[in-house]
C-alpha positions as CSV (number, residue, x, y, z in Angstrom):
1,X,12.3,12.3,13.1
2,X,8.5,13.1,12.8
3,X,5.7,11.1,11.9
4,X,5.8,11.6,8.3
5,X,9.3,11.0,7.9
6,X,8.9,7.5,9.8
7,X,6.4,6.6,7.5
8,X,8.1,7.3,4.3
9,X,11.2,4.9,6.0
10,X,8.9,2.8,6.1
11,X,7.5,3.2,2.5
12,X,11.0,3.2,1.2
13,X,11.8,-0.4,3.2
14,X,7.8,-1.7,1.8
15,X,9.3,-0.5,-1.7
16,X,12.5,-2.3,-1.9
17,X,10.8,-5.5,-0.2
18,X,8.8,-5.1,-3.0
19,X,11.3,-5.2,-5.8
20,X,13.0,-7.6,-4.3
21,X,10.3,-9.9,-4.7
22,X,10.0,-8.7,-8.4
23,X,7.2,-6.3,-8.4
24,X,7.4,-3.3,-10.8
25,X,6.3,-0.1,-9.1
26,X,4.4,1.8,-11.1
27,X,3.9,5.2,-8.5
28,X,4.6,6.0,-5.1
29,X,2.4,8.4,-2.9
30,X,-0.5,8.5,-5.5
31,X,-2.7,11.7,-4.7
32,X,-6.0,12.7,-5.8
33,X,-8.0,15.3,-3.3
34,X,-10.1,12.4,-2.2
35,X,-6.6,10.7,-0.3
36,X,-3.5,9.0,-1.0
37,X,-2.0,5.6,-2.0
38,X,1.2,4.7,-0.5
39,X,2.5,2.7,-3.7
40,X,0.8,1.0,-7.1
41,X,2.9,-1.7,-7.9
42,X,2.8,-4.4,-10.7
43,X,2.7,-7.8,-9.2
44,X,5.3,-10.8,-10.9
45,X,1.6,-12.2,-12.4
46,X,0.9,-9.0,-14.0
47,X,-1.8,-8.0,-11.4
48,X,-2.1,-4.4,-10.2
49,X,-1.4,-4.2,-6.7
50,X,-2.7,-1.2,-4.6
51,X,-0.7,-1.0,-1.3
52,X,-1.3,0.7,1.9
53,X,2.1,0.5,4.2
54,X,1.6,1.2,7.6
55,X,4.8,1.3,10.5
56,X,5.2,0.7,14.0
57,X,8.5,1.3,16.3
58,X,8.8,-0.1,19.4
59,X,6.0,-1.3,21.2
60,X,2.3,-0.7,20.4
61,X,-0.8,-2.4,21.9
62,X,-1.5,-3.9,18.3
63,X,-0.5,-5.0,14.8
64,X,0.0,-1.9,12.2
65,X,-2.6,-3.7,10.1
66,X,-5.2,-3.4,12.6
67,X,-5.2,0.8,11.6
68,X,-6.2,0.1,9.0
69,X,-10.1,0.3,9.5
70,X,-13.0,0.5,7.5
71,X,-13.0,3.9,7.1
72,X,-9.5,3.7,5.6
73,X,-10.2,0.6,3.3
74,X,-12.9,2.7,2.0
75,X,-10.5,5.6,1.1
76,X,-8.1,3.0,-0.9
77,X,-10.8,1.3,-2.9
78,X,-12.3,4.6,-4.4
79,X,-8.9,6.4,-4.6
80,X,-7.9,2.7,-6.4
81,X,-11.2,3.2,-8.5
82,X,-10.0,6.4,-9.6
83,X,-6.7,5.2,-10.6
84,X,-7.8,2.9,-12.7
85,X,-10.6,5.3,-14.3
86,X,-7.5,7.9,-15.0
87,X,-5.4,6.0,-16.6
88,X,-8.6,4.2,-18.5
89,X,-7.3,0.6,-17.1
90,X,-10.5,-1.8,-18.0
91,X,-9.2,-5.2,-18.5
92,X,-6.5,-6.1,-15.9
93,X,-6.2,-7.8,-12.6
94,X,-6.5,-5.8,-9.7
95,X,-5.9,-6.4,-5.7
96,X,-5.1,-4.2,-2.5
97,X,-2.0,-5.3,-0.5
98,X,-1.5,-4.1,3.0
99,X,2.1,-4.0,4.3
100,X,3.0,-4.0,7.8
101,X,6.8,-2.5,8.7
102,X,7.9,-3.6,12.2
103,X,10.9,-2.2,13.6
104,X,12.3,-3.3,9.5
105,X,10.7,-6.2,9.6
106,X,8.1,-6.4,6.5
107,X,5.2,-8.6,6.6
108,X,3.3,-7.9,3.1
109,X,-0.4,-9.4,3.6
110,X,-2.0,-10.0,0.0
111,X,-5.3,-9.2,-0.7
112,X,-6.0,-7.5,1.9
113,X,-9.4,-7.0,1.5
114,X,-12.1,-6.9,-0.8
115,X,-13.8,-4.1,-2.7
């Protein structure tokens, strides 16, 4: 399995933990040219959850949520930004979640970070 398949297992496990939990998911693998979101999901509260999912197997000096960097954060918000602007969303509650898949284990940290 290569790289890119590992990470959409791990998308796919983020994705049901998330409906279990009684998110609506709005879109998977949003694309623009300027990057990607792994998943836009509808929180139970009504807020609009932008999540990054990173995975890990086996054993790795650190926690997947440490890849995600500034750099990357960066990428999320404005792709996030341009989500909203598309679909002309003024007036709604927004957030980015980061999910962590650990050898299946899910750890979902809200809020991430902050625009």
């Amino acid at each position: 399995m290569n790289t890119r398949e590992k990470g959409y297992c791990g998308e796919d496990l983020a994705v049901d933990y998330l409906l279990r939990c009684g998110y609506k998911i709005i879109t998977r693998n949003y694309q623009a040219r300027r990057g990607e979101i792994d998943c836009i999901a509808e929180a139970p509260d009504g807020t609009l959850a932008f999540v990054e999912v990173k995975s890990r197997r086996g054993n790795s000096a650190c926690h997947p949520f440490f890849w995600i960097n500034r750099g990357k954060q960066k990428k999320i918000i404005s792709m996030a930004r341009l989500y909203l602007a598309e679909h002309h969303i003024t007036n709604k509650p927004c957030r980015v979640d980061a999910i962590a898949v650990c050898d299946g284990k899910v750890e979902h940290l809200k809020n991430a970070f902050m625009a």
